[in-house]
N, C-alpha and C positions, 0 to 999 in steps of 0.2 A: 437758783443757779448754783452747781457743784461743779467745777472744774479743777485738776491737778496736772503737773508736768515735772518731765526730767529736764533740770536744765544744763548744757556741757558749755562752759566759763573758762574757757584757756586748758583745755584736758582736766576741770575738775566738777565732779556732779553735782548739781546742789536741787532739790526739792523745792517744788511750790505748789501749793494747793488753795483752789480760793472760795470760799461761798457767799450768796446771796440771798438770806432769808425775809421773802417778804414781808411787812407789819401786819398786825390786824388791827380789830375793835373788837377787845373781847366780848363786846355786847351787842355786837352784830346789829348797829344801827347804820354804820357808814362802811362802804366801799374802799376799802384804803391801797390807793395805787404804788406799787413800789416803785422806790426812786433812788437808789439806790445801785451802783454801777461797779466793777474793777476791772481789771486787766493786771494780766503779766507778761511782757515782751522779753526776746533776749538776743543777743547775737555771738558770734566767737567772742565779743571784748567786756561785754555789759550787760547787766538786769535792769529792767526797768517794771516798775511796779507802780501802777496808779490806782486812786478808790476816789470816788466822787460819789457826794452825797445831797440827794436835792432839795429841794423844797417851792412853795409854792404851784400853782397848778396847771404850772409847764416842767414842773420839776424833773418828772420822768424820762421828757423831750430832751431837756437839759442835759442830762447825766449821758442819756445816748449819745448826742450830738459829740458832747466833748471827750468820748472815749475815742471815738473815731478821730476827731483831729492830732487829740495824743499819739495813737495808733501812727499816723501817716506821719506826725510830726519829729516821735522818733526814729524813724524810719528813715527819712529824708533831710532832718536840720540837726544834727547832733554836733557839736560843735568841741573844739577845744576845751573850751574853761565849762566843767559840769555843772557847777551852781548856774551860772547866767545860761546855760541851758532849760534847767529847770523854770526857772524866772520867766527866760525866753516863752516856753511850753506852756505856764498860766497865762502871761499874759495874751498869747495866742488865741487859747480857748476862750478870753473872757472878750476881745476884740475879733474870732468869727463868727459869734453867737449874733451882736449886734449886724453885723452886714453880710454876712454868709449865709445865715439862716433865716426860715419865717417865723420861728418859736417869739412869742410874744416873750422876754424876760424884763419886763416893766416890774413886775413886782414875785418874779421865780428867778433860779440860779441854784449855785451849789457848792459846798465845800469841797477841797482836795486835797489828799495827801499823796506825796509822790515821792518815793525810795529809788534813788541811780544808785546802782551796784556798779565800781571801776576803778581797775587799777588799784583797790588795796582798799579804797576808802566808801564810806555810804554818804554819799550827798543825797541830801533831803531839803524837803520841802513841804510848808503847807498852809493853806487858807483856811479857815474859820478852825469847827473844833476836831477833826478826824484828826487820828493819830498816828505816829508811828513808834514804836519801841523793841530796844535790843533784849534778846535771855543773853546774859554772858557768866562764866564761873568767874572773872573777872575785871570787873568794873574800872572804867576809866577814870585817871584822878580828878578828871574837869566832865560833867556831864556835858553833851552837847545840848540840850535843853532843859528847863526846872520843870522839874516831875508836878504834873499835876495834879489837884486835891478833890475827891469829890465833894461833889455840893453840901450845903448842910441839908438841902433838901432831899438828899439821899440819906440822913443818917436812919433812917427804917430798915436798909440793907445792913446793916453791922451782923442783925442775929442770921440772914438765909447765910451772908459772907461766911461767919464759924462754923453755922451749920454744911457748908456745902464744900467748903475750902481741902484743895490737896497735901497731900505731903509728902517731903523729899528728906530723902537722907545729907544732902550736899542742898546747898541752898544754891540756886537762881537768880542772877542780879539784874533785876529789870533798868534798862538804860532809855531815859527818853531821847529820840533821837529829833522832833519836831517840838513847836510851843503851839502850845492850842492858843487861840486870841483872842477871847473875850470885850464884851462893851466894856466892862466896868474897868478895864486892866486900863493903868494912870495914861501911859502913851496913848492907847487906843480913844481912850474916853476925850481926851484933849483935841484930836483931832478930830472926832467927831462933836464934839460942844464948836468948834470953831469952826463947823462948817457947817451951824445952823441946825442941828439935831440934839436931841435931849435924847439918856439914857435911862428907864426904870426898867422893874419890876411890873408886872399885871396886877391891878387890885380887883382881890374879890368882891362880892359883895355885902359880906361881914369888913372888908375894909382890910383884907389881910394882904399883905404884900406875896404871892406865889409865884413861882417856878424861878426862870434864869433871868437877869436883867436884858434888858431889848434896845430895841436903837429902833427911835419914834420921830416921826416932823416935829417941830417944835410945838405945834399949835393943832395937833391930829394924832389919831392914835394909826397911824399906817408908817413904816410898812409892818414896823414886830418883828426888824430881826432879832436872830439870836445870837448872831457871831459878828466880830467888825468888819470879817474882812470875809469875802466869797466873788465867786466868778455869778456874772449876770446881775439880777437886783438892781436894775439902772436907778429906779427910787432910791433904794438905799446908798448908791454913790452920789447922790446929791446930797445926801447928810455925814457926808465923811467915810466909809464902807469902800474900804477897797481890795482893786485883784492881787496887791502885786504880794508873791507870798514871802514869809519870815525862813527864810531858809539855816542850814546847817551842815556843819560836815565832820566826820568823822572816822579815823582810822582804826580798821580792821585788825584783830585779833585772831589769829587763823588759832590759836591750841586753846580760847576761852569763850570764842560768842559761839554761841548754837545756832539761835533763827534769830527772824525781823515777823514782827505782827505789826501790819498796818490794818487797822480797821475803822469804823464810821461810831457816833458816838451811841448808835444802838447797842455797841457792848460797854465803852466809858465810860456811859450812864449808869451802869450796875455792874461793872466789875474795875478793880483798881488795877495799873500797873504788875504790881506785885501779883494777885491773883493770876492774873493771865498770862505771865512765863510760867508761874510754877505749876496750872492746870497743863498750857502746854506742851510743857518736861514730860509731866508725870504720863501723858496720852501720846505722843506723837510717835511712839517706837510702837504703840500697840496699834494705831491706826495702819488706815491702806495706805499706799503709796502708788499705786497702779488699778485706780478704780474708774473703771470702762464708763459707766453710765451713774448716776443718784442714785441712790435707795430710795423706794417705795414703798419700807416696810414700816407697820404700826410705832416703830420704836427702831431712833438711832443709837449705834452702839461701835465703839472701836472694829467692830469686826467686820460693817459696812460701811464704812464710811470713813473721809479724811480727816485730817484733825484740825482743817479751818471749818469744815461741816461741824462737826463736832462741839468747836469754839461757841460759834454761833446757837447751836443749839444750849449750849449750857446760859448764854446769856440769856434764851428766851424762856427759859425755866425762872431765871432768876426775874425777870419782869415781870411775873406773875406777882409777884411779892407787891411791886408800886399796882399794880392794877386795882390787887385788893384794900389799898389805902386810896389810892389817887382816881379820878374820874379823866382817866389819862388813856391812849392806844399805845402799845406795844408800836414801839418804833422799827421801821427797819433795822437789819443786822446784815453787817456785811463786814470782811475778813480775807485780805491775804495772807497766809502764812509764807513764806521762804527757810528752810532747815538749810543752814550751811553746814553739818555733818550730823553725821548719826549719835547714837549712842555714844554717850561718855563714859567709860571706867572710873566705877564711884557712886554714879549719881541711881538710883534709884529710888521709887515710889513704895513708900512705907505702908505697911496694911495693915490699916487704921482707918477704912472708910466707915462711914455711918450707913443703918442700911438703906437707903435709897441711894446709895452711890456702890452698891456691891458689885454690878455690874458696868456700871456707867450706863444707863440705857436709860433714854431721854423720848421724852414725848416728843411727836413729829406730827401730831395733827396739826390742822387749822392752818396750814402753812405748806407753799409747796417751796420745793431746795432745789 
């Protein structure tokens, strides 16, 4: 799914563009359903930006269901105070899934991140690990959120990172504006211990501790999340996992933030903060802005395409890297961008790429956008 818009915010334009690249198995043993969801709403006063990410095997049902109640829910209950909006809106989604719909989320649900543009300032929100982050020329003295670190299971990405990474004349200050919420993190972990659930790692069968820490019955290896807190998972809120999200807020910089990138941890997992304003910078003046339908051509490239399309394809280049180490599937990828202005005076893309970045032009099989 490729979608982009002009948005008009009190007579001022702002850009948004959003894609949705399925997963695969690069081994083409399993079917892998995408589940993986966003939206961008807006009105004369406000932007609203949502991404939901699912899992388990309603997950897909999931992610639909709760784009739509967001959908109507901004639409119809927007309220004074924007954070207990936001609040309002997870809680929502996580209480009509149970009595609104037929989707079984006994052991499916889905994470969310969600960006209210109003009045000056970005209230945010979010459940498990999607994220959202600011590009600004000028960084706020308090971050709204602590920037988070990739795994050390990811330290195999350092060499594609050097290898593949952009450059800017002016640097890019990526601002986190949501906390990703982990089992193992001291809060999270405590309320789940005291509510009758254990926290591990998956042991292989050499006995090695692999991937993200999880959240287990005490005495069963079910459900296997991977985040503490998600909408649906009703198992999982019996061992502490809950909807209500970690919100934030923050004041707008109208002459230093550029965009906002919310996206699902199919890019987090293999590109850092940092990475992805300064890819972003360096492509988004060269992308479309006004693109009618997806590309269908062998190979994505600024010239067809947005530069949330784009985004996303650079991170499923980079997953190739874990594939070829890990006996893992290419997760979904999914990305809102929002550009709150164009081009900066100053700031350009230094030419210095290596050459498989001469043109930017990204494999686009195996995958439809």
């Amino acid at each position: 799914m490729v979608s982009n818009s002009k948005k008009l915010v009190k007579d001022r334009e702002y850009w948004a563009s959003a894609c949705v690249l399925p997963g695969m198995d690069p081994r083409s043993e399993i079917d892998k359903k995408c589940q993986d969801c966003c939206l961008f709403s807006s009105d004369e006063d406000s932007i609203l930006i949502v991404l939901f990410d699912g899992h388990g095997a309603e997950g897909e049902k999931v992610v639909e269901f709760c784009s739509k109640v967001a959908e109507d829910f901004y639409r119809s209950s927007k309220s004074s105070d924007p954070t207990q909006f936001l609040v309002d809106l997870t809680e929502r989604c996580h209480s009509a899934l149970q009595k609104e719909s037929t989707i079984d989320v006994t052991s499916s649900g889905c994470t969310a991140v969600l960006v209210y543009f109003y009045n000056g300032y970005l209230y945010c929100a979010s459940v498990g690990d999607s994220r959202a982050i600011l590009g600004t020329l000028e960084p706020p003295k308090h971050s709204p959120a602590p920037e988070a670190q990739m795994g050390e299971e990811r330290k195999m990405l350092e060499v594609v990172k050097e290898r593949r990474k952009s450059f800017l004349t002016t640097q890019i200050f990526p601002v986190q504006l949501t906390r990703d919420q982990k089992p193992e993190d001291p809060d999270e972990l405590a309320r789940i211990v005291k509510a009758g659930g254990r926290v591990q790692k998956i042991t292989d069968k050499k006995g090695n501790k692999v991937g993200p820490y999880r959240v287990w019955e005490l005495n069963a290896n079910t459900p296997g999340l991977a985040m503490s807190r998600s909408i649906g998972d009703i198992t999982g809120h019996k061992l502490g996992v809950i909807s209500t999200p970690v919100t934030t807020k923050h004041q707008m910089n109208d002459a230093g933030d550029l965009f906002i990138v919310a996206a699902s941890d199919g890019i987090w997992d293999v590109m850092e903060n940092e990475d992805v304003v300064t890819f972003v910078e360096c492509y988004r003046e060269k992308c479309l802005r006004d693109l009618e339908s997806p590309t269908r051509s062998e190979t994505v490239s600024c010239k067809n395409s947005t530069i949330a399309q784009l985004l996303c394809e650079e991170a499923r280049v980079r997953w190739y890297t874990i594939v070829e180490n890990e006996d893992v599937m290419i997760d979904d990828i999914s990305c809102v961008v929002l550009e709150l202005q164009g081009a900066v005076e100053g700031v350009a893309h230094v030419a210095k790429p290596l050459p498989d970045r001469e043109n930017k032009e990204l494999p686009a099989k195996n995958g439809k956008s």
